[in-house]
N, C-alpha and C positions, 0 to 999 in steps of 0.2 A: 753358325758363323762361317763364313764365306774364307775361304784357305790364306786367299790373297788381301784379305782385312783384316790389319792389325786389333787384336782386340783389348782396346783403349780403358774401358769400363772394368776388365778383368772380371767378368760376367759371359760366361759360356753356355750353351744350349748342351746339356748330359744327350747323346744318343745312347751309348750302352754303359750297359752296368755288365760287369761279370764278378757271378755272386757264387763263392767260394761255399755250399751249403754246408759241404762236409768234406774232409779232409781223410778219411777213411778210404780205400780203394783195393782193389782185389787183384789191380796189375803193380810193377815195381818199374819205373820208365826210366831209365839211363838219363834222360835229361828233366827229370820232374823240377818244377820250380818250386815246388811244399815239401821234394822229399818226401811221400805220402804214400805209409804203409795198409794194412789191415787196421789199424787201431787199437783200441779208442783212443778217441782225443778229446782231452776237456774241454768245457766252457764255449761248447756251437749254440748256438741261438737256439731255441725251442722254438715250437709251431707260433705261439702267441707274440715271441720276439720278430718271430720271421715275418708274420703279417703285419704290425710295427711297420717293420723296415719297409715291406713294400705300399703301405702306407705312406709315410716319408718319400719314396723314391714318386712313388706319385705327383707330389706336389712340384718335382719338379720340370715336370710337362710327359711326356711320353716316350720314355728312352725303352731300348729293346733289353731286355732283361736274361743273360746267359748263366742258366742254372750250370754252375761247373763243379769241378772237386779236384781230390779225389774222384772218385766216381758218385755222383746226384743218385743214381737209383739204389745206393744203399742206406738213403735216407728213407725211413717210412715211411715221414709225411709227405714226402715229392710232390704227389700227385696231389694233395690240399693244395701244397704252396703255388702250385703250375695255375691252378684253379682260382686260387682268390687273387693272384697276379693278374690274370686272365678280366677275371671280374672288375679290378681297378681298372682295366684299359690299358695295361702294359702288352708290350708285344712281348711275349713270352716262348725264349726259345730253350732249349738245351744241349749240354756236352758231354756225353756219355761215351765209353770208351766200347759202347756196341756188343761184347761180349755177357751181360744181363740181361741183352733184351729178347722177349719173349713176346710171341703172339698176344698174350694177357697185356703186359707193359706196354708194348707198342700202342693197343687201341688204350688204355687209360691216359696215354699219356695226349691222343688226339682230342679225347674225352675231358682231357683238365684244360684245353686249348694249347699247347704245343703248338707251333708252326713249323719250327725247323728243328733239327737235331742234328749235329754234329760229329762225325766218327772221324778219328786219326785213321790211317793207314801212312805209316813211314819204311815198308819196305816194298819191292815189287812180286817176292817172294815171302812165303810163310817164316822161312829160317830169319831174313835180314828182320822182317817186324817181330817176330816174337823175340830176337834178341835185344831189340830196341826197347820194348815194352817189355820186357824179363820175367815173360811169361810164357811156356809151352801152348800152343793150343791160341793164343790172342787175335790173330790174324784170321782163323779159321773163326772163330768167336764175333770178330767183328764183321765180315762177310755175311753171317748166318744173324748176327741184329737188324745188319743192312735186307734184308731178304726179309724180317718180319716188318720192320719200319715200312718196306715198299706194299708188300701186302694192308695194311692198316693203312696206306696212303696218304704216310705222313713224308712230310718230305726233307730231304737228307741231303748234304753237302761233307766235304771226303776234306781235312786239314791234313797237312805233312807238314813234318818239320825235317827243313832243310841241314844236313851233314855232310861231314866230308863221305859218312858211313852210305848213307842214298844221294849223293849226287847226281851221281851214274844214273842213275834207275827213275833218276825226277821223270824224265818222259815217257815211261812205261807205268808209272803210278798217276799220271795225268789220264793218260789213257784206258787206264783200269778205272777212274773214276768214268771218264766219258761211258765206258761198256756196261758199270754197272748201272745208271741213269741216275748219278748225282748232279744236281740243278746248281750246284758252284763249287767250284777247288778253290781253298786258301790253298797257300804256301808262308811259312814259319821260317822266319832266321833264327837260328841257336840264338837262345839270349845264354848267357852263364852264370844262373843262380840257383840256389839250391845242388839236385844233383847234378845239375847242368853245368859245374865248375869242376864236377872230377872227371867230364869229357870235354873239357875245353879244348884241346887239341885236335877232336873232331871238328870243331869251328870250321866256315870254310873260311877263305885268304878275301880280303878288298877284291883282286880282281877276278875271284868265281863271284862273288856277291855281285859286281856288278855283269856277269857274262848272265849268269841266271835268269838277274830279273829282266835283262834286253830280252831272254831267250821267252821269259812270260809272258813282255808285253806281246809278244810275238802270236801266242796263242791267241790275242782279242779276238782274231776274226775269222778263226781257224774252228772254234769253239761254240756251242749254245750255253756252255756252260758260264755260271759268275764268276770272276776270278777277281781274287783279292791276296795282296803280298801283304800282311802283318807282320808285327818285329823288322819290316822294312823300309824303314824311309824313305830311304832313297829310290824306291821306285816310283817318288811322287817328283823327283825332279827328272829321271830316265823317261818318263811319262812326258811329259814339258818337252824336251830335249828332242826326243823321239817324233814329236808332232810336229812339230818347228822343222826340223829334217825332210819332213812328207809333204812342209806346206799347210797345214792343218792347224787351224788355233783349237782349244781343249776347250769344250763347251760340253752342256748337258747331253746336247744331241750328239755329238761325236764318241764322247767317252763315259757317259753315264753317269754314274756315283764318284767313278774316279777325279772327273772335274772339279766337285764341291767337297771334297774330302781332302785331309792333309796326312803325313806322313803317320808321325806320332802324334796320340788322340790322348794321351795319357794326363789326366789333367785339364784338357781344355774338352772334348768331347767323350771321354772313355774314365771309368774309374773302377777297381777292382775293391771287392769287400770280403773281408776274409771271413772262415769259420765263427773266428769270435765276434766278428760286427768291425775289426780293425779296415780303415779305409787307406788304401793305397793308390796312386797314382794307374798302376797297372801290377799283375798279380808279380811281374819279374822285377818293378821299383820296389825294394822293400824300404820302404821312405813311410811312416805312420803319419794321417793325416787328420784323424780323427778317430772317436771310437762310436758307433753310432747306440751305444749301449748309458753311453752319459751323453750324446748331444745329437739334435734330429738332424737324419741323415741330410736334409737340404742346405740345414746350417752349413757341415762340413763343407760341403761342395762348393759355396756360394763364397765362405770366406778362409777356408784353409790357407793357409800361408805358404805352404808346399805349392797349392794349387795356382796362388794367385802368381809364383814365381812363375811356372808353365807356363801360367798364362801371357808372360812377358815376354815376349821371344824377342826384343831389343838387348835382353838379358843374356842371352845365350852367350857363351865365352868360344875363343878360339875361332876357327874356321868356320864354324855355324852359324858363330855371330855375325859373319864377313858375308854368309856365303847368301848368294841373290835368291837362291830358292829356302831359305829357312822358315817362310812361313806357309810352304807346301809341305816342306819334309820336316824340317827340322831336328833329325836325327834321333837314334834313341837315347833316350834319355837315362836309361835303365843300362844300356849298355859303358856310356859312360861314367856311370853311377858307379860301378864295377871297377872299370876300368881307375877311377881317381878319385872317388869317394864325393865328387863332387857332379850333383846329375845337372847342372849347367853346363859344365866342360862339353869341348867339343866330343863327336863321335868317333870312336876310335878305329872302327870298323866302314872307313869311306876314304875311297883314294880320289873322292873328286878335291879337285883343287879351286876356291872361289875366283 
């Protein structure tokens, strides 16, 4: 669906899945949205549920499929499920926290069809990430995953999540990805759920959120790298804004992916599946959507009621509702979910005024 087309039918094209395999993990991260220790944890899907699902996720065209957790490689079967994803036609990537991976892992993971894998880095030093990730050693951990993934020649893209704690250092960890040869930088806005509410305070203010993401469109062309602002919406209206300023309309050929894509995907292009098969908008809405354990996953997608609400963006309350660019950005959802219990409400975290 095209950003600037109301979608009438409340019938959405799924691009990614991000599939919660395990909720087990060997790091403790100051802003985790599962909370998600060492383990165990009941009731995860086994191998034969798990092919299930990505049978189900099949049927509903060919979305990109983000093995995440906890941490994915402390599930066994990983490299099955990478595998028979792979074999349906999913474009199958991974989120790994970079510290398990080994020369071994690296090539099976090329070996089960991987394409891309994903490593945090949220400090510019070893001290600030490993306090972030509340682990001695993570930082060094994830550099030396990054260093077997590059050997295996699979290819790697660098997420941070933006704080008040790495503000500072956002353009020294932009840079560390450029040095290290990651092929795209996300940047994360704090969502606040899970452990992510007992640093709320690290949140940044309305106007670092918008100084930020001026300062990333900034990068476009500065960069060979992808750059993508997730948890931010509003960089799909700073985007718009930004071009119109240059003289530039946003088209394919100008701005890439960024053109045909909208703010928040949660619901209309993006949906998060947890551990137990519980389906969410995205993994920081804790809004239940279905369970794909009593009903096939396309069902959910197709007529969830949560979903079909997202899908209404006439629906939006507040300033969202109002605001001209809501079916670019449309705000977080998750964040004002938080914020009033109600994930229609406007965003609470946006000083643009409509």
């Amino acid at each position: 669906m095209h950003p600037d087309t109301e979608n009438k039918n409340n019938v959405s094209t799924l691009r990614l899945v991000a599939w919660e395999v395990t909720r087990n993990c060997n790091l403790s991260c100051v802003h985790c949205r599962a909370a998600a220790t060492c383990g165990p944890y009941t009731g995860e899907l086994d191998t034969p549920s798990a092919f299930k699902l990505l049978d189900e996720v099949s049927r509903t065209g060919s979305p990109i499929v983000i093995l995440t957790g906890g941490e994915p490689l402390l599930r066994e079967d990983i490299f099955d499920i990478a595998a028979y994803g792979t074999k349906k036609g999913l474009r199958m990537v991974m989120a790994p926290n970079g510290t398990l991976i080994t020369s071994a892992s690296a090539q099976k993971m090329v070996e089960a069809g991987i394409q891309r894998i994903s490593i945090s880095l949220d400090g510019a030093t070893a001290e600030r990430h490993d306090r972030f990730r509340g682990v001695e050693g993570a930082f060094s951990g994830a550099l030396s995953g990054i260093e077997h993934a590059k050997a295996a020649g699979l290819e790697f893209q660098i997420n941070t999540t933006v704080t008040q704690a790495n503000l500072k250092d956002i353009e020294k960890i932009h840079r560390r990805a450029e040095e290290l040869g990651a092929v795209a930088h996300h940047i994360f806005l704090l969502v606040p759920t899970g452990r992510g509410k007992y640093i709320i305070d690290q949140e940044i203010t309305a106007e670092q959120y918008e100084a930020t993401l001026n300062w990333f469109y900034d990068q476009r062309n500065k960069t060979a790298m992808q750059l993508k602002a997730t948890c931010a919406p509003h960089y799909y209206r700073i985007l718009r804004q930004r071009a119109r300023q240059e003289g530039k309309k946003v088209t394919f050929q100008t701005h890439g992916l960024d053109a045909v894509t909208r703010g928040c995907l949660g619901g209309t292009g993006f949906c998060f599946i947890s551990h137990r098969g519980i389906v969410q908008p995205c993994g920081f809405l804790d809004v239940p959507c279905g369970d794909v354990t009593k009903t096939p996953f396309h069902e959910i997608w197709e007529h969830s009621k949560v979903f079909q609400d997202l899908r209404n963006f006439s629906a939006l309350k507040g300033k969202c509702g109002r605001c001209e660019y809501k079916r670019v950005c449309g705000g977080c959802r998750a964040r004002a979910y938080e914020a009033t219990g109600d994930y229609m409400a406007e965003e609470p975290l946006c000083s643009y005024q409509p």
